[in-house]
C-alpha positions as CSV (number, residue, x, y, z in Angstrom):
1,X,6.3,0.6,36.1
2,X,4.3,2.8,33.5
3,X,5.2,3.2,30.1
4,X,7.5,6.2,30.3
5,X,9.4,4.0,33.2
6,X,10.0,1.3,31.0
7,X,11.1,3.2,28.2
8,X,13.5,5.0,30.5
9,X,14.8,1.3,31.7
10,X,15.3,0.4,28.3
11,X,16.9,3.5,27.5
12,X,19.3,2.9,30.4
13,X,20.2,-0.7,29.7
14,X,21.3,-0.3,25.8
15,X,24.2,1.1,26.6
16,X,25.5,-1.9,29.4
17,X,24.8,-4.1,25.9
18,X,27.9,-2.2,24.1
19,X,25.7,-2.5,21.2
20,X,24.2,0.6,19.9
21,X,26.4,3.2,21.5
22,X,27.7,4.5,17.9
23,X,24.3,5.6,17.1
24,X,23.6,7.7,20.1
25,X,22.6,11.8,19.9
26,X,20.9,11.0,16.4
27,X,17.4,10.8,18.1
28,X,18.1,12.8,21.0
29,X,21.4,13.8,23.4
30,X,19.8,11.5,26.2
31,X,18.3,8.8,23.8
32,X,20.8,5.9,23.4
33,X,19.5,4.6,20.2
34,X,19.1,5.8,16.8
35,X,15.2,4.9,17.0
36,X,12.6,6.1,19.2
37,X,11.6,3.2,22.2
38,X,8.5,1.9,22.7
39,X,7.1,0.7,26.1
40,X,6.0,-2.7,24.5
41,X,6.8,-4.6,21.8
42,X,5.0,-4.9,18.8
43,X,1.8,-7.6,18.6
44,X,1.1,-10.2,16.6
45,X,-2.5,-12.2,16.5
46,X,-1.8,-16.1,17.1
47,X,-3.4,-16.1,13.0
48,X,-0.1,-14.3,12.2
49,X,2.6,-16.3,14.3
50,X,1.4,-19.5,12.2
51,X,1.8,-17.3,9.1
52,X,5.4,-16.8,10.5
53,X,6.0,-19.8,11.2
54,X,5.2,-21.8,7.7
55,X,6.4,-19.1,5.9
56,X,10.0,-20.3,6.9
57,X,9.7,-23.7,4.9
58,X,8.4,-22.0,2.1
59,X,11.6,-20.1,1.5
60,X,13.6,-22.9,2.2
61,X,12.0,-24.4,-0.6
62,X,12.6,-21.6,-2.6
63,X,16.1,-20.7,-2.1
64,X,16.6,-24.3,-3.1
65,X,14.4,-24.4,-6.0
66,X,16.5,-20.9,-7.3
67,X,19.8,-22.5,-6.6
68,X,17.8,-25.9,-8.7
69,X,17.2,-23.4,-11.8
70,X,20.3,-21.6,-11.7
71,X,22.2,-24.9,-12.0
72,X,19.9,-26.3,-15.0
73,X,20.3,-23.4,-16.5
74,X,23.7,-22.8,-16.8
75,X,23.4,-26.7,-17.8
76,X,20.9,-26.0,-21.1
77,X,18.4,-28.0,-19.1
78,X,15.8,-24.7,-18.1
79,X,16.5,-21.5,-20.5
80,X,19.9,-20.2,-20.1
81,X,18.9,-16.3,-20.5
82,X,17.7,-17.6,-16.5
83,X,21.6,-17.2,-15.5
84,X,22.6,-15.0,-17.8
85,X,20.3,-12.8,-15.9
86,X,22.2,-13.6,-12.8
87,X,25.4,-13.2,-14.1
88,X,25.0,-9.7,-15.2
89,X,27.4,-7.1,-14.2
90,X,29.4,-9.7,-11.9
91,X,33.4,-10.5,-12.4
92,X,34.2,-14.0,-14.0
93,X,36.0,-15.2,-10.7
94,X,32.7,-14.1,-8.5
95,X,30.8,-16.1,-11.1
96,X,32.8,-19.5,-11.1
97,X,32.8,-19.2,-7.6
98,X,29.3,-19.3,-7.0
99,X,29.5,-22.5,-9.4
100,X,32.0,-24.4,-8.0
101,X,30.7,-27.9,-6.7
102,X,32.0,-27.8,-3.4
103,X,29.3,-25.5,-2.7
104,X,26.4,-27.0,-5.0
105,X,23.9,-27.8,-2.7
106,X,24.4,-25.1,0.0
107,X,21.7,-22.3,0.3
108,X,22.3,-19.5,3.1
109,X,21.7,-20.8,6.9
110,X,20.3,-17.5,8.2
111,X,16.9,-15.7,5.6
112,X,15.2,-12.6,6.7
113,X,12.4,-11.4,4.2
114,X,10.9,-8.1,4.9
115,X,7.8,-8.2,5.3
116,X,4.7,-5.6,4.6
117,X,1.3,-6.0,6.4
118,X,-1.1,-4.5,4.7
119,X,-3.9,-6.2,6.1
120,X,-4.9,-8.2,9.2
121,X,-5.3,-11.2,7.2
122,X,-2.5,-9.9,3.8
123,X,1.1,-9.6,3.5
124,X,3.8,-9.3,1.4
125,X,7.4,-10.0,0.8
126,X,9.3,-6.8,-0.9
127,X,12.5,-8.5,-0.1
128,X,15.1,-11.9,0.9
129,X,18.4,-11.0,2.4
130,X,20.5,-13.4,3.1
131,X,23.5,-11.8,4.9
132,X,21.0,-9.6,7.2
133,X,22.3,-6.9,9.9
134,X,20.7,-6.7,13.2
135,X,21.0,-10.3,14.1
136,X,22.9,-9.2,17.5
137,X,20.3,-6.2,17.3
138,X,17.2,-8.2,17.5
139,X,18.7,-11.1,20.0
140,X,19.6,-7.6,22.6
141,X,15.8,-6.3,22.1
142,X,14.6,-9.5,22.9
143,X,16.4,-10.0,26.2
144,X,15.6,-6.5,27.0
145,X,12.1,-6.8,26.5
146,X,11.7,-10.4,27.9
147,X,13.1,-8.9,31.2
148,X,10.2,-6.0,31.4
149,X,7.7,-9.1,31.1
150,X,6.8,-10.0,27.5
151,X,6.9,-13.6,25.8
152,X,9.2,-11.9,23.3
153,X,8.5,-14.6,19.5
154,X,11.5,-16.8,19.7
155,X,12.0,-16.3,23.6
156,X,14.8,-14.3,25.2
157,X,17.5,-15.8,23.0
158,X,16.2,-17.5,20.3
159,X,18.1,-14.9,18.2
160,X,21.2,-16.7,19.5
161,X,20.4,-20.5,20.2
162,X,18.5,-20.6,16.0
163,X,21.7,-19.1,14.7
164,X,23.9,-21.5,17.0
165,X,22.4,-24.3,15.8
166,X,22.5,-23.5,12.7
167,X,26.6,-23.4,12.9
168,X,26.8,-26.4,14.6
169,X,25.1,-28.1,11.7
170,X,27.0,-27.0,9.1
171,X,30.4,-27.9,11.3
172,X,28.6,-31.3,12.0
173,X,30.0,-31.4,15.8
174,X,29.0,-29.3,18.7
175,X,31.8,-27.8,19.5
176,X,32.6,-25.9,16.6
177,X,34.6,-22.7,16.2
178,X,33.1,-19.4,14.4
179,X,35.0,-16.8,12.9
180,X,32.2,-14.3,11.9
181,X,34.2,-12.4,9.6
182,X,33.5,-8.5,9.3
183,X,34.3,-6.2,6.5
184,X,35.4,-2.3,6.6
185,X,31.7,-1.6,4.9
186,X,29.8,-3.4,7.4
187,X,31.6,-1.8,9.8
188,X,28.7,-0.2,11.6
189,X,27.6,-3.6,12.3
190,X,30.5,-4.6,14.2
191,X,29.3,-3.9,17.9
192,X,26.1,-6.0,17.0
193,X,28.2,-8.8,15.7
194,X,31.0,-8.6,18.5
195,X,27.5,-8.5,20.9
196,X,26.4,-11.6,19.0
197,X,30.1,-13.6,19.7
198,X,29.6,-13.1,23.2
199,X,26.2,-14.4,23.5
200,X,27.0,-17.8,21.5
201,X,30.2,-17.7,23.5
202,X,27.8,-17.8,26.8
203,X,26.0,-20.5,24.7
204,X,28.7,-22.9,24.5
205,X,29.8,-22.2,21.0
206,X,32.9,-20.4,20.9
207,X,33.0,-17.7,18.4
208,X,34.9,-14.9,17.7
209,X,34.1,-11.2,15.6
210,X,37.2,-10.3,13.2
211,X,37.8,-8.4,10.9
212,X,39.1,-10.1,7.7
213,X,42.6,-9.3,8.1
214,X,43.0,-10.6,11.4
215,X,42.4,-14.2,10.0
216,X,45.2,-15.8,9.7
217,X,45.7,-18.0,6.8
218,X,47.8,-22.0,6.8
219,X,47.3,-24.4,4.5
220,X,45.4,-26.9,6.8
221,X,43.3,-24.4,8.5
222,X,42.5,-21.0,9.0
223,X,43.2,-19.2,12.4
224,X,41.6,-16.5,14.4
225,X,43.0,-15.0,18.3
226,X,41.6,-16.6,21.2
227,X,41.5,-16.1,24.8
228,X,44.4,-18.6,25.2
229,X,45.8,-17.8,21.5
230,X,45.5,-18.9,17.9
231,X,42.6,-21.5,17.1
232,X,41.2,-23.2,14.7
233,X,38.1,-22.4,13.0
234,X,35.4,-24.6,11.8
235,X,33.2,-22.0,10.3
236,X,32.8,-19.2,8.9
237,X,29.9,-16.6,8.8
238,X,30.9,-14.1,5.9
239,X,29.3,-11.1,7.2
240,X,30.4,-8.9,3.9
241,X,29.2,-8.4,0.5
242,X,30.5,-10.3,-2.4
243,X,30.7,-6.6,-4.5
244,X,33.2,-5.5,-2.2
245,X,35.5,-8.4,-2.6
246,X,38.5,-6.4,-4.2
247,X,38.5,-4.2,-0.8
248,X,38.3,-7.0,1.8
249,X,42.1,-8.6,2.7
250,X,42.5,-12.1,2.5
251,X,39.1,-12.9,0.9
252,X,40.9,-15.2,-1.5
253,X,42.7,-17.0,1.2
254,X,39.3,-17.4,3.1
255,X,37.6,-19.0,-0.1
256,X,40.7,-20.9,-0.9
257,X,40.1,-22.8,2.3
258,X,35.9,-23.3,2.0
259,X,37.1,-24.8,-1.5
260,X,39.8,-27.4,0.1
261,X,37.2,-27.8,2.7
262,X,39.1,-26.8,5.5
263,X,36.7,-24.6,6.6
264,X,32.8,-23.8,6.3
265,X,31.8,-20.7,4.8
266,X,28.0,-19.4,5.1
267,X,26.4,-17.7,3.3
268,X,27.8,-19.7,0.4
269,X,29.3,-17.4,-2.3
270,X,26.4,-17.9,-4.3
271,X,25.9,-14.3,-6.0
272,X,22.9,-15.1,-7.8
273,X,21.1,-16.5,-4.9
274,X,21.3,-12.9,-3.3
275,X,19.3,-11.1,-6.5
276,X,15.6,-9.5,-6.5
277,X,15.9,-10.7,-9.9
278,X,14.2,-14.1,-8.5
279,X,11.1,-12.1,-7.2
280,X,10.5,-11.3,-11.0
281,X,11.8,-14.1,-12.1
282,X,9.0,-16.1,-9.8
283,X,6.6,-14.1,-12.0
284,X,7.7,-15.1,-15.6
285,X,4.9,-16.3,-17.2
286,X,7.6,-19.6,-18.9
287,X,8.6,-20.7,-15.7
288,X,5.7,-21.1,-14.3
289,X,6.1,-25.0,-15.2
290,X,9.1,-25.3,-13.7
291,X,8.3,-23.4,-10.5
292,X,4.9,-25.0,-9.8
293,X,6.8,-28.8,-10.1
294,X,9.7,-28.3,-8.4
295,X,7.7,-26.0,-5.1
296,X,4.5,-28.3,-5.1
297,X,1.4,-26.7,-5.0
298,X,1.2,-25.4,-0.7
299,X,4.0,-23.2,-1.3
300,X,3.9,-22.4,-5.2
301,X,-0.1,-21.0,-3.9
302,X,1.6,-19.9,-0.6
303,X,4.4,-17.6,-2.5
304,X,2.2,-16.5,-5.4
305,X,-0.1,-14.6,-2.9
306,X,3.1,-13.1,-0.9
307,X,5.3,-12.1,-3.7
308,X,4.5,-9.2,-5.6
309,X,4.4,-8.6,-9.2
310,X,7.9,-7.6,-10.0
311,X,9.8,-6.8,-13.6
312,X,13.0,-6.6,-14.8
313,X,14.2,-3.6,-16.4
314,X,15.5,-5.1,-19.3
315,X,16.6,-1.8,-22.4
316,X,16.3,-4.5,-24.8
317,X,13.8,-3.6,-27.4
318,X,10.7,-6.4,-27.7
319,X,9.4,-7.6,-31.0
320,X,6.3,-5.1,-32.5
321,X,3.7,-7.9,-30.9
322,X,5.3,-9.1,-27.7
323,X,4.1,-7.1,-24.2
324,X,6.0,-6.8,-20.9
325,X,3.5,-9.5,-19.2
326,X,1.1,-8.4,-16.5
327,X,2.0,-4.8,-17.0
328,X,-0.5,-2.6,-17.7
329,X,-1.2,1.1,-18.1
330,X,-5.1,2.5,-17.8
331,X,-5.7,-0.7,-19.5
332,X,-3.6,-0.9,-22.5
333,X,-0.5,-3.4,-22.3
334,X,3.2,-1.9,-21.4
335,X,4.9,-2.9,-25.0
336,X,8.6,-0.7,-24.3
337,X,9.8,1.0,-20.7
338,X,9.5,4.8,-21.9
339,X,5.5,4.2,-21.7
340,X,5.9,4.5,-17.8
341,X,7.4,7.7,-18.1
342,X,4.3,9.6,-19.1
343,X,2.1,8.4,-16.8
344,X,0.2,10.3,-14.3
345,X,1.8,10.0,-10.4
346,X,-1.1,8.3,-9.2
347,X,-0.6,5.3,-11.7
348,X,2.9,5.2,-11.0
349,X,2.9,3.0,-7.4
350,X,5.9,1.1,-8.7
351,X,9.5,0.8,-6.9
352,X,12.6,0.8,-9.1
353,X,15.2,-0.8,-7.3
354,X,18.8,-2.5,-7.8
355,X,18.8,-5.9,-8.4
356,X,22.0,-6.7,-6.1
357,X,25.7,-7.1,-6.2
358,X,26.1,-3.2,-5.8
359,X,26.6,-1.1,-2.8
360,X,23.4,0.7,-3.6
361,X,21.5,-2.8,-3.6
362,X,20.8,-3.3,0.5
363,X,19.0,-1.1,2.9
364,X,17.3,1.8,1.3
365,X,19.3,3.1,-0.9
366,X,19.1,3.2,-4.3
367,X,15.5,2.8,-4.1
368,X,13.0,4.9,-6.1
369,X,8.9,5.6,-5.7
370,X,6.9,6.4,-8.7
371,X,4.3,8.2,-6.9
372,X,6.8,10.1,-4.6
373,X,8.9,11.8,-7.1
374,X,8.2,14.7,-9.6
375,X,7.9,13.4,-13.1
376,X,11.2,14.4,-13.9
377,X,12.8,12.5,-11.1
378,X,10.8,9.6,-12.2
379,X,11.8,10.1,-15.8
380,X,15.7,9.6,-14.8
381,X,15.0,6.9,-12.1
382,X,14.0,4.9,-15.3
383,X,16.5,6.1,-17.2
384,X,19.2,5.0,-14.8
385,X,17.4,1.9,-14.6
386,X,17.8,1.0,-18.0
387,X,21.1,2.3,-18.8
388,X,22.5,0.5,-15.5
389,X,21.5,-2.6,-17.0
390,X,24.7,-4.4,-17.9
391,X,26.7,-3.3,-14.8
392,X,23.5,-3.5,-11.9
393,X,20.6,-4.9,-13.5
394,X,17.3,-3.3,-11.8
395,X,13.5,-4.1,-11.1
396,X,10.7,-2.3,-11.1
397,X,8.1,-4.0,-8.8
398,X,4.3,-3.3,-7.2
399,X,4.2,-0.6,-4.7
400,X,2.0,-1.7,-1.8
401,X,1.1,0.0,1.4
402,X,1.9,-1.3,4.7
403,X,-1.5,-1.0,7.3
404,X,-1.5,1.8,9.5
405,X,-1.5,0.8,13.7
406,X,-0.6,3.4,16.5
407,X,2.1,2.5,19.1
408,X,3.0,4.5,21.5
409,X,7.4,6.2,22.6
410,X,8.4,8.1,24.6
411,X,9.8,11.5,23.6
412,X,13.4,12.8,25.3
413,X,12.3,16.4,24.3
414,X,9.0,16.9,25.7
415,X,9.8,13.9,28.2
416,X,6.2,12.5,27.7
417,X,4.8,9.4,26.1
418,X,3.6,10.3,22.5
419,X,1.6,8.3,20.8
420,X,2.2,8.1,16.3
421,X,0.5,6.7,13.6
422,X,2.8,4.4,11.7
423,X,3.1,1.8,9.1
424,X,5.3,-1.3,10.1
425,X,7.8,-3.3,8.4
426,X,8.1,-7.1,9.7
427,X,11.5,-8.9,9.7
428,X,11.7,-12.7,10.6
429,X,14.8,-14.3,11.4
430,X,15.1,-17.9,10.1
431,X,18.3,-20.2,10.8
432,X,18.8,-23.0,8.8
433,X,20.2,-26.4,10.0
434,X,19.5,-29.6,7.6
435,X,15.9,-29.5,6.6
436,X,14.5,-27.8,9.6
437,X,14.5,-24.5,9.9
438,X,13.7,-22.0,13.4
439,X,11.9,-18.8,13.6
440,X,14.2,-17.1,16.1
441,X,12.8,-14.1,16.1
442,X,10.7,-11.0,14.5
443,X,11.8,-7.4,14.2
444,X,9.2,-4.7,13.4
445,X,10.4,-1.2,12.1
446,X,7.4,1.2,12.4
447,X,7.4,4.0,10.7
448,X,5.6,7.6,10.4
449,X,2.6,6.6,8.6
450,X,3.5,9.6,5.9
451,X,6.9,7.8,5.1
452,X,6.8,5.7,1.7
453,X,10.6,4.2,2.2
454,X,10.1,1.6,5.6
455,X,13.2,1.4,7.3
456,X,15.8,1.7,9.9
457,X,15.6,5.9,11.0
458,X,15.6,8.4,13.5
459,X,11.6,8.5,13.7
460,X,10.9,5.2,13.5
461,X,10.1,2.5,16.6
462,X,12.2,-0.4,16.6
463,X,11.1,-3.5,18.8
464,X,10.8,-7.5,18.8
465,X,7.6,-8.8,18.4
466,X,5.3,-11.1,20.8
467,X,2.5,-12.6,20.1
468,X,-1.0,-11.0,21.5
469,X,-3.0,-13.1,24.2
C-alpha cells in the first residue's frame, strides 16, 4: 500500500479499537482521531534506543533517591525547608498520607518523562509524570502500526505485557485482580483505560476499568463487578489526581484498605513525589552532596546533562548579598524575581509552570513562555507565579527547542499526503516491577515547527516509535 492507503487503514481501524471515538470531527468529519496520521511511525537511530533504554534506571534511581530526601528531611536529617517545599499548598490529611509507613518505600510502577530532542546526539527532560494518560493510547498505536509492518519499540504489546508485569509484582502472585480506578476528571481517559482492561484481560490478568464509586467497599477487601459477579481485588491503579480527592467517592475507603493492606494501591499517594519542584530541586547548589552520593556518579552525570536548569518561584525576599543561583540576566546575577520582568523577549526563553497538586499542573495548561507573550502578559505570568506561591507553588525553568524533522500525513481535506515541518516531543513508557524496570514503549507528539507549547492537538502527528535500520 502507499502512504495515503495506509493512513486510510489506520484511519479505518481506530474506531473497531473503541478508543478514540470521543475525539472524532476535531481534525476532520472523516478523520477518526483528534491528531493528524502519519503513514509511518516515527524513527529512532539505534544511538537513541540505548539512550532510552538506560535512561529508565536512571529515574528509578531518582524517584527513589526524592522519596530518600523527602523522608530525611521531614526527619531533620537533610534540610527541612526540602519538604516544606513539598508540602506547600497540600491539605494535612494529603500530607500524612504520603508519610504513612505502609507506603515508605513505594515509588510509582509506571514513569513517563517527556522528552525534547534537540539534537541528534542532546536531549532533555521538561517533565516526570507519574500517573500518565495514553497508556491504552500508545499500546492501540502500536498494534496498529505493528500490523502495517513496523518493529514498533516495545513490540506490538509491550504497552500491555510492561504494565502487566508491573501489577503482578506489586500483588506478588500472577493472578492478581486490577481495579484501575477512574475519576470524573480523567474522564476523557476512560475509553483508553477500559481499552487497556481488555488487553491485560486477553493477557491473563484480569482487570477491570471503574469508576470510583462502583468500588465497593468490606472491611477485608474491596470489590469491583465481574463477568460472573463481585471479586476481589488485589490492586489498585489510581488513575486520578490526588488534588481532586474531595470530588472522588469512596477515596477514603480505597486508602483505608491500601493502609490495612488489603489491597495495593499504585501510584502510592506520595504527593510530593509528583512535583517539578524536584527538577529545581536537582539544581540547588546545597544538595548537590547529597544528590551526587546517594545517585552515584553514571546517573548524577547522566541527569545533570538531561535535566534543565529549573527555579523555584519563591516571593520571599533574599538577603542584600545572596543571588538566585545560576540565573543570570545580560550577565549580571538575578538578586529578586521582578528583574525578569524588564527584560527584553529575546532573553526571556523561560517557562513558568505549576509545580503540581493543581488542576492547572498536567498537560499544558497553566503553562507560560517568556518569549511568546507580550511583556505585559509576561509581567502577570510572574506575578501569578509569585502570588500563587503558598496555595500552588510554581517554577520557572530553561526554555529549550525541540529539533525540527519533516514527516509526512495525510490530509482529509485536500485528500493528499502533505508533508510538515515539525518539532517532536518523545514520551517513554517505563513499568516498574522490583528493581528492573521495561521500556514498553515510546510515543512521539510532533508538532508544527512554529508551535512553542508541544503537545497533544489537532495539528499535531501522533505515532509510536521504531527504531531506524
Amino acid at each position: 500500500m502507499d502512504a495515503k492507503e495506509l493512513c486510510l487503514l489506520i484511519n479505518d481501524e481506530i474506531p473497531k479499537e473503541k478508543l478514540f471515538t470521543a475525539e472524532k470531527q476535531e481534525v476532520h468529519p472523516d478523520c477518526n482521531t483528534s491528531w493528524r496520521i502519519s503513514p509511518e511511525p516515527f524513527w529512532l537511530t539505534e544511538s537513541e534506543l540505548n539512550w532510552f533504554e538506560e535512561l529508565g534506571s536512571h529515574l528509578l534511581a531518582f524517584y527513589r533517591v526524592c522519596n530518600l530526601l523527602y523522608s530525611q528531611s521531614i526527619r531533620g536529617i537533610q534540610p527541612i525547608w526540602v519538604a516544606e517545599y513539598l508540602d506547600i499548598g497540600k491539605p494535612e490529611n494529603v500530607i500524612q498520607q504520603g508519610r504513612m509507613n505502609r507506603f515508605k518505600t513505594q515509588v510509582p510502577g509506571v514513569m513517563r518523562p517527556d522528552i525534547l530532542p534537540t539534537s541528534d546526539e542532546a536531549r532533555v527532560i521538561t517533565e516526570l509524570d507519574s500517573i500518565p494518560g495514553f497508556i491504552g493510547g500508545t499500546g492501540c498505536l502500536a498494534r496498529l502500526y505493528t500490523k502495517l509492518g513496523y518493529e514498533i519499540i516495545g513490540g506490538k504489546d509491550g504497552m500491555v505485557t510492561g504494565y502487566a508485569e508491573m501489577i503482578r509484582a506489586l500483588a506478588k502472585k500472577a493472578d492478581a485482580t486490577l481495579a484501575i480506578v477512574v475519576s470524573d476528571e480523567s474522564e476523557d481517559y476512560l475509553p483508553e483505560m477500559l481499552w487497556l482492561a481488555s488487553a491485560l484481560c486477553d493477557a491473563g490478568l484480569r482487570t477491570v476499568t471503574v469508576k470510583s464509586h462502583e468500588v465497593v467497599f468490606t472491611e477485608e477487601s474491596l470489590l469491583v463487578e465481574g463477568e460472573n459477579g463481585k471479586i476481589k481485588v488485589d490492586v489498585v491503579y489510581r488513575f486520578y489526581e490526588m488534588f481532586d480527592l474531595p470530588n472522588i467517592p469512596k477515596a477514603e475507603l480505597i486508602f483505608y484498605s491500601a493502609k490495612k493492606r488489603t489491597v495495593v494501591m499504585t501510584p502510592p499517594p506520595k504527593v510530593y513525589l509528583e512535583e517539578k519542584l524536584w527538577l529545581a530541586l536537582f539544581h540547588h547548589s546545597s544538595l548537590q552532596p547529597f544528590w551526587q552520593r546517594q545517585l552515584g556518579k553514571k546517573t548524577y552525570s547522566f541527569l545533570q546533562e538531561v535535566i534543565p536548569q529549573t527555579w523555584i518561584l519563591d516571593p520571599r525576599p533574599l538577603p542584600p548579598h545572596a543571588v538566585i543561583p545560576n540565573l543570570e540576566m545580560d550577565g549580571i546575577a538575578v538578586t529578586h524575581w521582578q528583574q525578569l520582568s524588564s527584560v527584553s523577549q529575546k532573553q526571556r526563553e523561560l517557562v513558568i509552570k505549576p509545580s503540581g497538586f493543581s488542576e492547572l499542573a498536567w498537560g499544558s495548561r497553566g503553562v507560560k513562555i517568556g518569549h511568546d507573550l507580550p511583556t505585559e502578559e509576561w509581567e502577570s505570568a510572574i506575578e501569578n507565579g509569585l502570588s500563587s506561591f503558598e496555595n500552588t507553588p510554581h517554577v520557572l525553568q530553561e526554555f529549550h527547542t525541540a529539533k525540527r524533522v519533516r514527516m509526512q500525513y495525510y490530509d482529509f481535506e485536500t485528500e493528499e499526503m502533505q508533508e510538515m515541518l515539525c518539532r517532536p516531543l518523545l514520551r517513554p513508557y517505563y513499568f516498574v516491577s522490583g528493581d528492573t524496570v521495561k521500556l514498553g514503549g515510546i510515543q512521539a507528539t510532533v508538532c508544527p515547527a512554529d508551535k512553542k507549547i508541544l503537545h497533544g492537538m489537532v495539528d499535531s502527528i501522533i505515532v509510536p516509535c521504531a527504531k531506524k535500520e
